[in-house]
N, C-alpha and C positions, 0 to 999 in steps of 0.2 A: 566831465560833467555827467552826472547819472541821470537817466528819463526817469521820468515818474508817472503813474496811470492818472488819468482825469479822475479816480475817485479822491488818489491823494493829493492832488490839486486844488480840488474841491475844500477839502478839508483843511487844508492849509489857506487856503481863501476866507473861507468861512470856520475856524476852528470854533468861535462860539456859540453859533446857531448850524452847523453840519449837521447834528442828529435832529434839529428842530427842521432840516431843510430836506431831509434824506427823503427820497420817493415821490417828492415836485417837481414839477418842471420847471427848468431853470432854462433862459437863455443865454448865454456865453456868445459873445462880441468880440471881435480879436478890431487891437484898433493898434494903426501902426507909427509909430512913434520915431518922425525920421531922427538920424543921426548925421552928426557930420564921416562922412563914408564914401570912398571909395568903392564899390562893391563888383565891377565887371572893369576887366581892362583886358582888353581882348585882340591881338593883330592877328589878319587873314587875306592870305594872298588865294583868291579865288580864280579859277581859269573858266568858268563856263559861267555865260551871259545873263543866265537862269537866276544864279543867287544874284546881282545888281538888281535884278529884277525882282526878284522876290525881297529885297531890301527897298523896293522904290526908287531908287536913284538911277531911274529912266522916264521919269515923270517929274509934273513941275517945273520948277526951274532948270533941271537937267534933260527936260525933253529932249531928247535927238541923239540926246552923249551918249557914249560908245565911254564905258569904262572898265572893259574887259579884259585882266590885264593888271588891273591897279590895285593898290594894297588898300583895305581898309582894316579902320580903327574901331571899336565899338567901344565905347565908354559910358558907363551909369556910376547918378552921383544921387545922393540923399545930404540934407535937402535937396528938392528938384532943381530947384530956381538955379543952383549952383555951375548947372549946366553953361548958362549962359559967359559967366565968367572962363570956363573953361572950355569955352568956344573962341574968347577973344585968345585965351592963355596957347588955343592950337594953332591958330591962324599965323599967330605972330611969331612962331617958335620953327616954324617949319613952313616949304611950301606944299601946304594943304586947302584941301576947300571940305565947306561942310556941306555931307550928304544929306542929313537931319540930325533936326536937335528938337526937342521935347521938352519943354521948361514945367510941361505939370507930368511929366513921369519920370524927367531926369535922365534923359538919352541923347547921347552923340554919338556921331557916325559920323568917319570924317575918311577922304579919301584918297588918293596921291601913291606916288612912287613909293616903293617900300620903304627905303632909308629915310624919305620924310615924312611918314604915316611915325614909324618907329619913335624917330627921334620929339614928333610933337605927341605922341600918347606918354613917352617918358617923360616929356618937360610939363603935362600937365598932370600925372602923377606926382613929382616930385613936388611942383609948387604947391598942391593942396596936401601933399603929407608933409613939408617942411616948414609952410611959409602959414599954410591958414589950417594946421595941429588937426587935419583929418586922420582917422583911419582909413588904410591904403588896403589894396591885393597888391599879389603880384600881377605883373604882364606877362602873359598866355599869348604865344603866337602855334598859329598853325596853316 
C-alpha cells in the first residue's frame, strides 16, 4: 500500500470543491471504526515484581498477591465489549485468573503458570478467529 500526503487526501476527499476549498481551514476528525479484530496477543514471563506492579495486579482484588514468577497474557480485542466473552473463553480453557479486563477499551490480562497462560491465550485466539470469522495476530511471547 502506497502513503499518500494530506494534500492528496484532501483532494481525493473533496475532488469537487478541493480548489474551492484550498487555503481554508479545515478540521479533519479521525473517528474510529471498530472491527471485528484481534489486535494484541501477547505472552510474558516477567521476573521482577516492578512490572505486576506497574500492570496493577497488586491492587484490588489481588491485594496482598505475590505474582512474581507467573506468566501473563495480554489480549486486546475490537469491538471492546468482546473482551468479556473472551474472559469466559480463558477461564474455561486453562487454569487462569483475570488480572484485568477493560470492556470500554478492550483489554485482558490474564495470569497463571506459563503452560496455562499459553494454552488459554491460544484457545481464545483460535475461537474468535475460527468460530466468530475475527481477524487474528499472531502470539508474541517474550
Amino acid at each position: 500500500m502506497t502513503r499518500i500526503t494530506k494534500e492528496e487526501l484532501l483532494e481525493r476527499l473533496f475532488h469537487d470543491d478541493y480548489e474551492h476549498l484550498k487555503g481554508k481551514r479545515l478540521r479533519m476528525i479521525r473517528v474510529r471504526v471498530p472491527g471485528k479484530e484481534v489486535c494484541l496477543a501477547h505472552i510474558l514471563t516477567p521476573s521482577q515484581a516492578c512490572i505486576y506492579q506497574n500492570l496493577a495486579l497488586h491492587i484490588g482484588v489481588h491485594e496482598g498477591e505475590d505474582h512474581t514468577g507467573e506468566a501473563v497474557g495480554m489480549i486486546r480485542f475490537t469491538p471492546w465489549e468482546a473482551v468479556v466473552a473472551a474472559a469466559d473463553i480463558a477461564v474455561k480453557s486453562a487454569n487462569v485468573q483475570i488480572g484485568f479486563m477493560d470492556r470500554f477499551c478492550g483489554s485482558l490480562i490474564i495470569t497463571g503458570r506459563l503452560s496455562d497462560v499459553q494454552a488459554s491465550v491460544e484457545e481464545v485466539v483460535r475461537v474468535f478467529r475460527e468460530e466468530l470469522g475475527f481477524h487474528t495476530c499472531e502470539i508474541h511471547k517474550s
